[in-house]
ZAMARGU-4260 file (C-alpha; in steps of 0.2 Angstrom, whole numbers, plus 5000, padded with zeros to 4 digits):
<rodrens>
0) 4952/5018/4924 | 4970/5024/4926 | 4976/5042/4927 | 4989/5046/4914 | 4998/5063/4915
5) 5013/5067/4903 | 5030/5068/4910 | 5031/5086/4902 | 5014/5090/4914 | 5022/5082/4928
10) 5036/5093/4926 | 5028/5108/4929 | 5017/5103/4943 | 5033/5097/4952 | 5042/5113/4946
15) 5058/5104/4942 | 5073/5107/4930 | 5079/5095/4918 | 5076/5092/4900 | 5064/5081/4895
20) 5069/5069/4879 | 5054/5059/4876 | 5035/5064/4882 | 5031/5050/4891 | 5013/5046/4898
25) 5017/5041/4915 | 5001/5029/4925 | 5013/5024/4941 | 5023/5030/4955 | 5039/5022/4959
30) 5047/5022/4975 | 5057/5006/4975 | 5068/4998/4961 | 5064/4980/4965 | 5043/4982/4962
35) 5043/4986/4947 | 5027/4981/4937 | 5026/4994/4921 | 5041/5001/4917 | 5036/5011/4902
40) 5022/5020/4912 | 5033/5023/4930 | 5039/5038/4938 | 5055/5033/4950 | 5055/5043/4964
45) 5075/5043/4969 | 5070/5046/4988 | 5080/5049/5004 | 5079/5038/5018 | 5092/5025/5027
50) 5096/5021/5008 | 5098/5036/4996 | 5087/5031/4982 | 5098/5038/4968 | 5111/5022/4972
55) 5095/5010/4964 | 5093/5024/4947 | 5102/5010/4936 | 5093/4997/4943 | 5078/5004/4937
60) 5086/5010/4921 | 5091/4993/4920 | 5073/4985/4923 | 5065/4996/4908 | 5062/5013/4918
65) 5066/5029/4908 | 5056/5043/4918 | 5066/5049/4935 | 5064/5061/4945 | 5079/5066/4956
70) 5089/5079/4970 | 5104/5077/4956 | 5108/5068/4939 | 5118/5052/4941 | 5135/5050/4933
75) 5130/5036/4922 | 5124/5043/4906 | 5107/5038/4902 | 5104/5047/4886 | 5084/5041/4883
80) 5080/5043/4901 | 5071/5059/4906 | 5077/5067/4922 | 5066/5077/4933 | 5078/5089/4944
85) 5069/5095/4960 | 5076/5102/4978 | 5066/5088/4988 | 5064/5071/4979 | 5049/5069/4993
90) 5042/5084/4993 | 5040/5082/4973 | 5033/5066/4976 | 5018/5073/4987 | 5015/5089/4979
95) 5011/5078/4964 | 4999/5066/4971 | 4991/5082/4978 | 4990/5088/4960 | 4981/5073/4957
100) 4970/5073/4971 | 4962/5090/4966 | 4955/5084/4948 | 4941/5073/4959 | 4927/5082/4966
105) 4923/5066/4978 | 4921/5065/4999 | 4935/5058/5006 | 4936/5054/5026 | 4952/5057/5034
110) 4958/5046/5048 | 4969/5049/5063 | 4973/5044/5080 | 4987/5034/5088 | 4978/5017/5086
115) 4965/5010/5076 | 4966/5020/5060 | 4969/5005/5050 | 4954/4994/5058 | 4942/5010/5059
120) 4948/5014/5036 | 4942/4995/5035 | 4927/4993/5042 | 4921/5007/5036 | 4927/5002/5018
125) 4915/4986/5023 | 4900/4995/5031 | 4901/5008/5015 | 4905/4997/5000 | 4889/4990/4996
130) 4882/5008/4987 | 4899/5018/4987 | 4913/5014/4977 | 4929/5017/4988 | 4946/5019/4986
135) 4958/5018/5001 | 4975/5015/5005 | 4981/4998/5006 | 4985/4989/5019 | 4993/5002/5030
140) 5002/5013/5018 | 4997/5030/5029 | 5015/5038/5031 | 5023/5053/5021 | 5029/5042/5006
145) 5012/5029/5008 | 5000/5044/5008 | 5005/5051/4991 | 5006/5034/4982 | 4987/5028/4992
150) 4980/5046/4984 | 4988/5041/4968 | 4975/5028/4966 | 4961/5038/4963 | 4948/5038/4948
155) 4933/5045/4940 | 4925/5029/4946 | 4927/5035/4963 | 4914/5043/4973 | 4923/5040/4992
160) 4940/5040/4997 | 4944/5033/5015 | 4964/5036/5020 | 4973/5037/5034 | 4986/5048/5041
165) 5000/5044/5053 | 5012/5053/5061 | 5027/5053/5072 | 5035/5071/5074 | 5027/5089/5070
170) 5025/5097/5054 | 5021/5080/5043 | 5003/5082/5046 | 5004/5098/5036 | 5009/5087/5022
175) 4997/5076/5022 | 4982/5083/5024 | 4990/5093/5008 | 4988/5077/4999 | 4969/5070/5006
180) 4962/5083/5006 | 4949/5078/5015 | 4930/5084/5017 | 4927/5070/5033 | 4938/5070/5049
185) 4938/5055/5059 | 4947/5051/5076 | 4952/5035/5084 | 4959/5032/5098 | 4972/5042/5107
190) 4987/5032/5117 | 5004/5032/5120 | 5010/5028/5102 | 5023/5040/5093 | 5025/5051/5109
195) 5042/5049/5109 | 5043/5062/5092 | 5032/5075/5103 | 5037/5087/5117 | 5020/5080/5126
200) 5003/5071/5121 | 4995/5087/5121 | 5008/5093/5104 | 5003/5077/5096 | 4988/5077/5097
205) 4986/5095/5090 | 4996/5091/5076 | 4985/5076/5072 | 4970/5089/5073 | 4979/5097/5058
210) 4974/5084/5046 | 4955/5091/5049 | 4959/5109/5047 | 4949/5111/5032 | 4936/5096/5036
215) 4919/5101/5033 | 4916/5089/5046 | 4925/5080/5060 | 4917/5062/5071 | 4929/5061/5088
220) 4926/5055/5105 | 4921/5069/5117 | 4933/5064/5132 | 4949/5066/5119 | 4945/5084/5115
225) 4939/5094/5129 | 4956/5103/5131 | 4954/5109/5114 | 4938/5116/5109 | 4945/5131/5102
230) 4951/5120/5089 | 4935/5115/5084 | 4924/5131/5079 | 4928/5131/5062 | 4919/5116/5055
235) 4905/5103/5060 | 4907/5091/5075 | 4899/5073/5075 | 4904/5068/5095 | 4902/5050/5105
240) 4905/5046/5123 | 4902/5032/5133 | 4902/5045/5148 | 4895/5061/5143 | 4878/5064/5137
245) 4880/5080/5131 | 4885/5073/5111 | 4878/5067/5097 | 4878/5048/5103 | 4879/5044/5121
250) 4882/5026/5121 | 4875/5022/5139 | 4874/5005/5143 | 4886/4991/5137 | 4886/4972/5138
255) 4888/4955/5131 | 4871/4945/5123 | 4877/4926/5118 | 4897/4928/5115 | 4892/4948/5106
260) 4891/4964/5113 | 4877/4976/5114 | 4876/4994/5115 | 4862/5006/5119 | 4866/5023/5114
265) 4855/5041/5113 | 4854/5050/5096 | 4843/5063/5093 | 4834/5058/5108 | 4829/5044/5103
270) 4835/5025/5109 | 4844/5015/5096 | 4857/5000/5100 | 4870/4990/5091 | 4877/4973/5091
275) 4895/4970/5088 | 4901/4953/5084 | 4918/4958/5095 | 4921/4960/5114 | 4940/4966/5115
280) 4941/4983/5122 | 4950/4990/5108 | 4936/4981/5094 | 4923/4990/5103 | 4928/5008/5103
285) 4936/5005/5082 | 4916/5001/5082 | 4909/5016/5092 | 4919/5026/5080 | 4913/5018/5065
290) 4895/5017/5070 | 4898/5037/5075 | 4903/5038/5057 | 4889/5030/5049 | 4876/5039/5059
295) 4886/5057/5055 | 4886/5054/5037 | 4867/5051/5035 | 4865/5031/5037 | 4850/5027/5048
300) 4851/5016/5066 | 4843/5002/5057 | 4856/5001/5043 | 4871/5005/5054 | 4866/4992/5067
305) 4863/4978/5054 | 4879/4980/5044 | 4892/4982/5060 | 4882/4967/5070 | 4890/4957/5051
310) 4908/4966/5053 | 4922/4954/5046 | 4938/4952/5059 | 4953/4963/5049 | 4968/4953/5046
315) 4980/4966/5038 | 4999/4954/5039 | 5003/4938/5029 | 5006/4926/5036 | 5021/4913/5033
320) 5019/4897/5037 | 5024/4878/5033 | 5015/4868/5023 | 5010/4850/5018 | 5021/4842/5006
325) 5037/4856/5011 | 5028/4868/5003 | 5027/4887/5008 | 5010/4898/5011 | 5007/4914/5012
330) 4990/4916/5019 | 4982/4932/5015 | 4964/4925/5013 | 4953/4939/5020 | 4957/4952/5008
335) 4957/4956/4990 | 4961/4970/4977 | 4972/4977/4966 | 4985/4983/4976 | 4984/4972/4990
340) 4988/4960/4978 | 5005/4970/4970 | 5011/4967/4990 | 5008/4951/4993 | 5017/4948/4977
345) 5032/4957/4980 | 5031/4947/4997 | 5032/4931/4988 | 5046/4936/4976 | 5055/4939/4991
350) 5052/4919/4997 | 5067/4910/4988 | 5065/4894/4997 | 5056/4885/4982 | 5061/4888/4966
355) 5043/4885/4960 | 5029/4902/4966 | 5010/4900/4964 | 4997/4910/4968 | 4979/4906/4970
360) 4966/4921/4969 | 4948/4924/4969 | 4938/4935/4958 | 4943/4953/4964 | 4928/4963/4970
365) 4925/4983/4971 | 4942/4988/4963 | 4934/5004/4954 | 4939/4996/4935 | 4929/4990/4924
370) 4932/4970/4921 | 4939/4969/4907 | 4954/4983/4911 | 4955/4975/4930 | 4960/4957/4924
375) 4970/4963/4911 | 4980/4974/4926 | 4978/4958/4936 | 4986/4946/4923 | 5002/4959/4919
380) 5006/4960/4934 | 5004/4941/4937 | 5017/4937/4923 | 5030/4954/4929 | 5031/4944/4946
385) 5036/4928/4938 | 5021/4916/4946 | 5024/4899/4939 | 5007/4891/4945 | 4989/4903/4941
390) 4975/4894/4951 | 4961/4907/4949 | 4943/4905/4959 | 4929/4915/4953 | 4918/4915/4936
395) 4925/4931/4931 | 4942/4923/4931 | 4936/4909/4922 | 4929/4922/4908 | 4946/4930/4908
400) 4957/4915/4908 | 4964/4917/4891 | 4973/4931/4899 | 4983/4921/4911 | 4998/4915/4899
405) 5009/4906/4912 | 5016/4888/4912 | 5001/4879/4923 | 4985/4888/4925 | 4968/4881/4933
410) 4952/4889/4933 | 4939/4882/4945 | 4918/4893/4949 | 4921/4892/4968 | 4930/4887/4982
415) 4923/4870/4986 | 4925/4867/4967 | 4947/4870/4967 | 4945/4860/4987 | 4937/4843/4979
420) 4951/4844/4964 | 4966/4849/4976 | 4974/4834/4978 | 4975/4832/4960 | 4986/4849/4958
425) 5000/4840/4967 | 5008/4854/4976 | 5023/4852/4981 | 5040/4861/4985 | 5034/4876/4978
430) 5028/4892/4988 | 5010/4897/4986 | 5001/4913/4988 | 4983/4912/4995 | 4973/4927/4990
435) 4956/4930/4993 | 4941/4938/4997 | 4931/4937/5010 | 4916/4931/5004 | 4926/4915/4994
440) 4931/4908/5010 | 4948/4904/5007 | 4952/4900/5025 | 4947/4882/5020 | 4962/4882/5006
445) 4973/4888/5022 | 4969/4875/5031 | 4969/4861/5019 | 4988/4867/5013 | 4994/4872/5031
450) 5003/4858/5039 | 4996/4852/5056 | 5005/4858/5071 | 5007/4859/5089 | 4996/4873/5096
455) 5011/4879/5106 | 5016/4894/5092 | 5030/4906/5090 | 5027/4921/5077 | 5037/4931/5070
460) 5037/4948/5064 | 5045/4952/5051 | 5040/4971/5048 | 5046/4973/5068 | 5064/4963/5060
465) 5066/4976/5046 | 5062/4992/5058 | 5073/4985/5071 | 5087/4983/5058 | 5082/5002/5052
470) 5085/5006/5068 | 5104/5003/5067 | 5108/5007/5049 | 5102/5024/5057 | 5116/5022/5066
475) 5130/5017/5053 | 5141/5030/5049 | 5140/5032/5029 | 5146/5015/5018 | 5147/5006/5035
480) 5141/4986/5030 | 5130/4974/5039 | 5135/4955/5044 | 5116/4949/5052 | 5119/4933/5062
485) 5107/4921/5058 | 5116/4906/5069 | 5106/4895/5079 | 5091/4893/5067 | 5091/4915/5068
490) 5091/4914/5086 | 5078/4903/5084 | 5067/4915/5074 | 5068/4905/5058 | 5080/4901/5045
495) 5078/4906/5026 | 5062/4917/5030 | 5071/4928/5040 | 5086/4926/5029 | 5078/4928/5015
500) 5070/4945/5021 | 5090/4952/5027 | 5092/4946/5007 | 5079/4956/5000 | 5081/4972/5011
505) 5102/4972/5005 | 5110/4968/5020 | 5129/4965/5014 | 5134/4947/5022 | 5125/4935/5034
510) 5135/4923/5047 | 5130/4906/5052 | 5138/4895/5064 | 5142/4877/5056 | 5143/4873/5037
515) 5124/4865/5039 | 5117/4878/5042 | 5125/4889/5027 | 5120/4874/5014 | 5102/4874/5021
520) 5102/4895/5017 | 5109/4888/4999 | 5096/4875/4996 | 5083/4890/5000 | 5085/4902/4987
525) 5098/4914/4999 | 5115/4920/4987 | 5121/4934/4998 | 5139/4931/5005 | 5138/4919/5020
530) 5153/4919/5031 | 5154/4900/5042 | 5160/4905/5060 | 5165/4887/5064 | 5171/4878/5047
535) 5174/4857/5048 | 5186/4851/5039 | 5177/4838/5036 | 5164/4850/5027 | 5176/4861/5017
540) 5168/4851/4999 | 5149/4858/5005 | 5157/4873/5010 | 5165/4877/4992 | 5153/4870/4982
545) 5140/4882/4991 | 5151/4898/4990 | 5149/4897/5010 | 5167/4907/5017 | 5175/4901/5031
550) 5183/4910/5047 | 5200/4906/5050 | 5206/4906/5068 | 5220/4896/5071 | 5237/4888/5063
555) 5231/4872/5060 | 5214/4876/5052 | 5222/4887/5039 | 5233/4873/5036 | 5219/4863/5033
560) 5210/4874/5023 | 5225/4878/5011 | 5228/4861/5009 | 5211/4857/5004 | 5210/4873/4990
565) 5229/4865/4983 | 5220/4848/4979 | 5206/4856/4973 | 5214/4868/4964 | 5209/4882/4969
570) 5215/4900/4970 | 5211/4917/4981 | 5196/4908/4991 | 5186/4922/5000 | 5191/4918/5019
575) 5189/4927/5035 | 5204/4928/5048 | 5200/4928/5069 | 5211/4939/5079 | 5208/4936/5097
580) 5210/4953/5108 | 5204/4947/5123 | 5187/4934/5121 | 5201/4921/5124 | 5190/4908/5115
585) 5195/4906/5096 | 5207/4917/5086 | 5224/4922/5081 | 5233/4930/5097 | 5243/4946/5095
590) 5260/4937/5097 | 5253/4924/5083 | 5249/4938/5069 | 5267/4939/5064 | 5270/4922/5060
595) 5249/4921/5053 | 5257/4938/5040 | 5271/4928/5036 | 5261/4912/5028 | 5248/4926/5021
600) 5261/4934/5011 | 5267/4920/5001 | 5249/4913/5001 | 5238/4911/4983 | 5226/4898/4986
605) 5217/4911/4998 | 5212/4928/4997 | 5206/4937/5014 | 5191/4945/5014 | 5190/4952/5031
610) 5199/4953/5049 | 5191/4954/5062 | 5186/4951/5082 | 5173/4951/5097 | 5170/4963/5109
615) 5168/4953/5124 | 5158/4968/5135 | 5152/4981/5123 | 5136/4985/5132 | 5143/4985/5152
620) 5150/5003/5157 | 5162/4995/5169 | 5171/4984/5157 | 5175/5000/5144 | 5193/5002/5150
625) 5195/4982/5143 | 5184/4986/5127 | 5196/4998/5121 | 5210/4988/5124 | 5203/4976/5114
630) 5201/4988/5103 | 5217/4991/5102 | 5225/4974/5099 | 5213/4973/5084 | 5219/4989/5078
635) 5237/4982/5077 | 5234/4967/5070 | 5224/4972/5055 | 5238/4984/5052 | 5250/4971/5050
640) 5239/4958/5039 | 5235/4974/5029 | 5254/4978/5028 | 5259/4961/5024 | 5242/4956/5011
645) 5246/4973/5000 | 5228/4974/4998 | 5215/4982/5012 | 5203/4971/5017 | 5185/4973/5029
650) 5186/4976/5046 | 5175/4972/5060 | 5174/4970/5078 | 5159/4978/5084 | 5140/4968/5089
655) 5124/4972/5091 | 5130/4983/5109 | 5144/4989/5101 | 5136/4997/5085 | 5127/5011/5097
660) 5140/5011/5112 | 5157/5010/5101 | 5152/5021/5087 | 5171/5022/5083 | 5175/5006/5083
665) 5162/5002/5068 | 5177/5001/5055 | 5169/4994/5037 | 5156/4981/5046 | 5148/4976/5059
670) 5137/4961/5066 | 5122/4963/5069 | 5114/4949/5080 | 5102/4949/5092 | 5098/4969/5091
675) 5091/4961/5074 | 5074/4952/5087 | 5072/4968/5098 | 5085/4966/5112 | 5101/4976/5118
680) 5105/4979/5133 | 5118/4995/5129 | 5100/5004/5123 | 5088/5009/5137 | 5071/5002/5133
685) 5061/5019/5136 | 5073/5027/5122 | 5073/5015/5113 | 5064/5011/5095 | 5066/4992/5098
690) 5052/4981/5097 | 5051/4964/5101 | 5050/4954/5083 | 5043/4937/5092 | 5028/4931/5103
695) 5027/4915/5111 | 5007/4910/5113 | 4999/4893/5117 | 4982/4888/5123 | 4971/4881/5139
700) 4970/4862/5136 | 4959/4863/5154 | 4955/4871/5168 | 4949/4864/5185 | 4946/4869/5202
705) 4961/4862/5215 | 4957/4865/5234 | 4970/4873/5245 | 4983/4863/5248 | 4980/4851/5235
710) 4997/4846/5227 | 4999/4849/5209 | 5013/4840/5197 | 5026/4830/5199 | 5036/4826/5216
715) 5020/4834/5223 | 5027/4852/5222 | 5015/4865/5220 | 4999/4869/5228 | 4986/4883/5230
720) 4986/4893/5246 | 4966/4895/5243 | 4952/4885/5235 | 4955/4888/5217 | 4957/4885/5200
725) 4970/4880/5190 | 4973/4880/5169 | 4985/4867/5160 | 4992/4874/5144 | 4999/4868/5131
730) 5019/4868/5134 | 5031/4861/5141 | 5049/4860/5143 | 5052/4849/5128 | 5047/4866/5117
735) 5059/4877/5128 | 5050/4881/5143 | 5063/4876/5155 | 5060/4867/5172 | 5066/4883/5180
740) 5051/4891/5177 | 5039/4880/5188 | 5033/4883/5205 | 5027/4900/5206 | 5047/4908/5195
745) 5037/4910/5180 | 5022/4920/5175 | 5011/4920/5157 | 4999/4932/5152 | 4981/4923/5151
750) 4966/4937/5143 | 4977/4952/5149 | 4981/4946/5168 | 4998/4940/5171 | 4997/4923/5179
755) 5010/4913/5192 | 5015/4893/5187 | 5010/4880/5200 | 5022/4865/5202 | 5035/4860/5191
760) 5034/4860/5173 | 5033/4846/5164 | 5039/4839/5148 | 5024/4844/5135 | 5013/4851/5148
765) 5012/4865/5164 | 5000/4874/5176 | 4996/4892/5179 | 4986/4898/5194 | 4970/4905/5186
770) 4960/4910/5201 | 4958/4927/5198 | 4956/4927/5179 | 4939/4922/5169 | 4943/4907/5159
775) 4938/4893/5147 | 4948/4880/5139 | 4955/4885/5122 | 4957/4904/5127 | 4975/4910/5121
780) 4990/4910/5132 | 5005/4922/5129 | 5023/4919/5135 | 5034/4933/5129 | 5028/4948/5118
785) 5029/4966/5119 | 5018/4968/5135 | 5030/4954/5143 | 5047/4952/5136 | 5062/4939/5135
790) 5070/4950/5144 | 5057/4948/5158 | 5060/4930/5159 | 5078/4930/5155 | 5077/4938/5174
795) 5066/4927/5181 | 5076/4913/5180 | 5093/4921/5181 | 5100/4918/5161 | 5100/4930/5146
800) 5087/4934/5133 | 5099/4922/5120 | 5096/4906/5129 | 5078/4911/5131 | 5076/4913/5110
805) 5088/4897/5106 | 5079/4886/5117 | 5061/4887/5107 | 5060/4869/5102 | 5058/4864/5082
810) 5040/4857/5087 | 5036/4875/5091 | 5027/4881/5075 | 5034/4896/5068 | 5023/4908/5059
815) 5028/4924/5049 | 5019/4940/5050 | 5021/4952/5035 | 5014/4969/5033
</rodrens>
């Protein structure tokens, strides 16, 4: 069941001023103005952060929401709305959860580390869940503002919470273990992650420790804590090695049986084992932890080794893809609750590509609510995210269909039930949401809906596009606006989906190359401002009927233009004007602005919405002398426009290299490119919080032993210095992989190993040189990730990272990752 507090109660746990006008019950925790599923029962929490979240208060006020809790009132009278006044919005928001989490006498397990937290919270939810009822946080919601809202899920139903904590500067542990509580410590794995928020490994690691302070027991690896023993003598230690054998299990003898790995361990002086359906390196210490676990909180051998030899692989993203019959799906078909569900759905109200949205679910299983009150929560929220199509799996569905008031519903007992009638639902043009769990096997739907590709795959992440664009709005100075350049198919990252996600996460203007592409963002649901960079004349209907606005660079495409909005009738169309200081490729020159301000002056059929030019070397240090110049000449020349207009207009001239090296040249926008996918070369990779947005992976087709000297490929090129082996994979230049590549220029990474080319490439096709690496055909073949970058093979054949994006063919699947 639900927790309800009173708004009056609230007030005084939070100690905040303000009047309160109507008593409200409050069930829900509001961070974010556009997920709002219960407006009558939510709390908004008007939070800080790269957007101040008392600009969304009418937003809210707007979608129903009466109950606030704020740093300061807005100006907007509000008279039935109830204000919360508080020093520290966030700070409010945690001290409440923490509140909440002290009226439940129930174990909770804390977890930690640098990786694995998430894996580690779900296999443990797994191995647990068949006589413990368990709340956790969803997905990965484990920071200071995810904590308090995972917490706020729990219930008298309860009897064991599993959260995580993560970190990445001191004191916010402090916080957090304020709100778990917990009675269980667990640590994962300690790496490299976040040290950049610490003065060394050893602070961060001692401010992770702080989430266990009042533990009445902590499970770590032995090798991780020697330094700090001292630490440790308050509370009881459960402790692993694979080195020591001075702990609680000594796990001394590792190795694979038939594609699994087994593990002998000591506990309690007895011999016990464990077979793990995984052989990855990081798979197998997440199980050593969790196995650890088990055994610390009273399971025996027999049971712990039986349920992790039956783990489930965790997929904790959605996945995006391209389906049959120009359809869109979301696959998240490993993983089922309550509030999983309310983030996939906000995921798919952020797809605006079909007009049509469909979800399909399965029964949901172990949410802590009894049936009746679960489908009820299910079926609300199912009509506040405006799904069009229910397709519901399960027999409890089917018992609860009368709940499910939408315009098409289907009810089918199991999964091969809805497979058999599939092709009678006629899905088409419409996006759909797969959501399952596990045991319903809705993989089969996946594949069934998913159109057939090439195995050659690039995905996108589209959480690592949002933190990289975080990245720079840090940067802004206060009200600065940003253009995201989505030309060239997003650098070839994807049209609408990563549009679409720029929409949703209020970026101010997006810019595409030609006409086409602006119509094609149309057609898909995007109705941010688009400026056209390169406008035909020939296209200037499309461009006008689809609100698309163009840039304006020289005499004769203004004429152009203002012919066309005379004959159309058409007055103060939204245009954008080029002023060349030093690109020398298109725009207005600074002896040509005088005459451009006389034919503005007397203008009506356009109105200007912005000026602006390119830096041609922001990020090079040697080039800074001709950057300011240019500079310069753009300074002028907006001058004189604005003189001549009457009216101020936006200025921009800065890019991605700009907006960190040039921060006084960021005006009232800036453009944002391909910062946007993880590059920049103004910003120093070890200082930098970048991350690549975009892997490139393909497969062995074959592998087969090639005798020195043997030659391999066309023109007879390549060749192998030694007896060895050779692997072909599965692309070729025709996805992008250019011919420069072959013969030794290139390298892939091939189960961890980077690996040389041998011989040329060819068109669909080319050969690594595998003889050092254990392989087998179908093993997964990485081109570009985090571990090896564009930039890396932007050097290897002498170009730049853009021409390396770009040149990803269409036939290369595209797959969107969502967190």
């Amino acid at each position: 069941m639900q927790h309800s507090y009173a708004i009056s109660d609230i007030k005084q746990v939070i100690n905040a001023g303000g009047n309160i006008v109507d008593d409200t019950i409050i069930n829900t925790l509001l961070t974010d103005s556009r997920r709002i599923n219960n407006p009558a029962g939510s709390l908004f929490f008007a939070l800080d952060g790269r957007r101040d979240g008392h600009e969304f208060i009418a937003d809210a006020y707007t979608a129903g929401v009466r109950n606030f809790v704020v740093n300061h009132r807005p100006d907007t009278i509000m008279p039935d709305a109830n204000f919360l006044v508080v020093a520290d919005v966030l700070a409010a928001l945690q001290a409440l959860a923490a509140h909440h989490r002290k009226q439940f006498n129930l174990d909770v397990i804390g977890i930690t580390g640098s990786n694995g937290k998430t894996i580690v919270k779900e296999w443990l939810y797994q191995l647990m869940s068949p006589e413990k009822s368990i709340v956790r946080n969803p997905k990965s919601y484990n920071s200071q503002i995810g904590v308090p809202v995972s917490v706020w899920q729990v219930n008298e139903t309860h009897n064991l919470g599993i959260f995580e904590a993560g970190i990445s500067t001191t004191g916010e542990m402090d916080k957090l273990e304020a709100v778990i509580q917990p009675t269980i410590g667990v640590l994962t794995h300690i790496g490299t992650a976040h040290d950049e928020g610490f003065e060394s490994p050893e602070e961060k690691l001692s401010e992770k420790l702080k989430l266990f302070k009042n533990c009445k027991q902590l499970i770590y690896n032995y090798e991780a804590l020697i330094d700090h023993k001292d630490e440790l003598k308050t509370r009881e230690c459960f402790s692993w090695s694979r080195k020591f054998n001075q702990v609680d299990l000594y796990v001394f003898s590792e190795t694979t049986i038939s594609g699994k790995y087994y593990m002998r361990a000591m506990y309690k002086e007895k011999e016990i084992e464990c077979l793990l359906p995984y052989r990855d390196e990081a798979s197998v210490e997440n199980a050593i932890v969790c196995w650890a676990t088990m055994l610390a909180m009273g399971y025996s051998p027999v049971d712990a080794d039986d349920r992790i030899e039956r783990l489930a692989a965790v997929s904790m993203r959605l996945e995006l893809k391209h389906g049959i019959n120009d359809c869109s799906i979301i696959d998240d078909s490993y993983n089922s609750d309550i509030q999983s569900l309310e983030i996939a759905l906000n995921f798919l109200n952020q797809q605006n590509q079909h007009q049509k949205k469909t979800l399909i679910l399965s029964d949901i299983y172990q949410s802590g609510l009894q049936r009746d009150a679960l489908y009820k929560q299910v079926a609300q929220l199912v009509t506040t995210k405006h799904v069009d199509r229910f397709i519901g799996v399960g027999t409890s569905l089917q018992e609860y269909a009368s709940l499910f008031n939408l315009p098409q519903t289907h009810f089918y007992a199991d999964t091969a039930a809805l497979l058999k009638e599939l092709g009678k639902l006629h899905l088409q043009e419409e996006t759909i949401l797969i959501k399952g769990s596990r045991s319903f096997e809705f993989e089969k739907i996946s594949r069934a809906l998913v159109q057939k590709a090439h195995e050659t795959v690039l995905e996108i992440n589209l959480n690592t596009l949002l933190s990289n664009l975080n990245f720079y709005k840090g940067r802004l100075k206060p009200g600065v606006k940003i253009m995201a350049m989505v030309k060239a198919f997003s650098y070839g990252s994807g049209t609408f989906e990563v549009a679409n996600m720029l929409q949703y996460n209020k970026v101010d203007y997006l810019a595409v190359a030609y006409t086409d592409e602006g119509v094609e963002l149309r057609e898909n649901g995007i109705t941010m401002p688009i400026m056209v960079l390169n406008p035909e004349p020939e296209s200037y209907d499309k461009l006008v009927v689809n609100k698309l606005e163009p840039a304006i660079y020289s005499f004769s495409l203004f004429d152009e233009f203002v012919k066309f909005a005379q004959g159309e009738d058409i007055i103060n169309y939204p245009v954008h004007i080029k002023i060349d200081s030093g690109m020398h490729r298109v725009g207005f020159e600074a002896f040509e602005v005088e005459t451009l301000c006389d034919l503005l002056e007397i203008n009506q059929y356009i109105r200007v919405q912005s000026v602006y030019s390119h830096l041609v070397a922001s990020d090079a240090e040697q080039h800074d002398m001709f950057t300011m110049q240019q500079i310069k000449i753009f300074e002028t020349a907006y001058k004189q426009i604005e003189d001549a207009l009457g009216y101020t207009v936006i200025k921009h001239i800065s890019n991605t290299s700009g907006i960190t090296r040039w921060p006084n040249a960021q005006y009232d926008m800036v453009r944002l490119g391909i910062g946007l996918y993880g590059v920049d070369a103004a910003v120093p990779r070890e200082e930098s919080g970048l991350q690549p947005v975009a892997t490139l992976k393909t497969t062995i087709s074959q592998v087969k032993k090639v005798a020195a000297n043997e030659t391999i490929s066309y023109n007879r090129n390549g060749s192998l210095k030694t007896d060895g082996k050779i692997a072909t994979v599965r692309i070729g230049y025709a996805d992008g992989y250019l011919r420069a590549f072959g013969n030794g220029v290139g390298r892939m990474l091939v189960n961890g190993t980077l690996v040389p080319t041998v011989g040329n490439i060819t068109m669909d096709m080319c050969m690594l040189d595998v003889s050092n690496v254990e392989v087998k055909e179908g093993d997964e073949v990485i081109v570009f990730n985090e571990q090896q970058r564009i930039e890396e093979l932007a050097l290897q054949i002498g170009t730049i990272p853009y021409e390396i994006l770009t040149n990803i063919s269409q036939r290369v699947k595209r797959v969107y990752f969502y967190e």
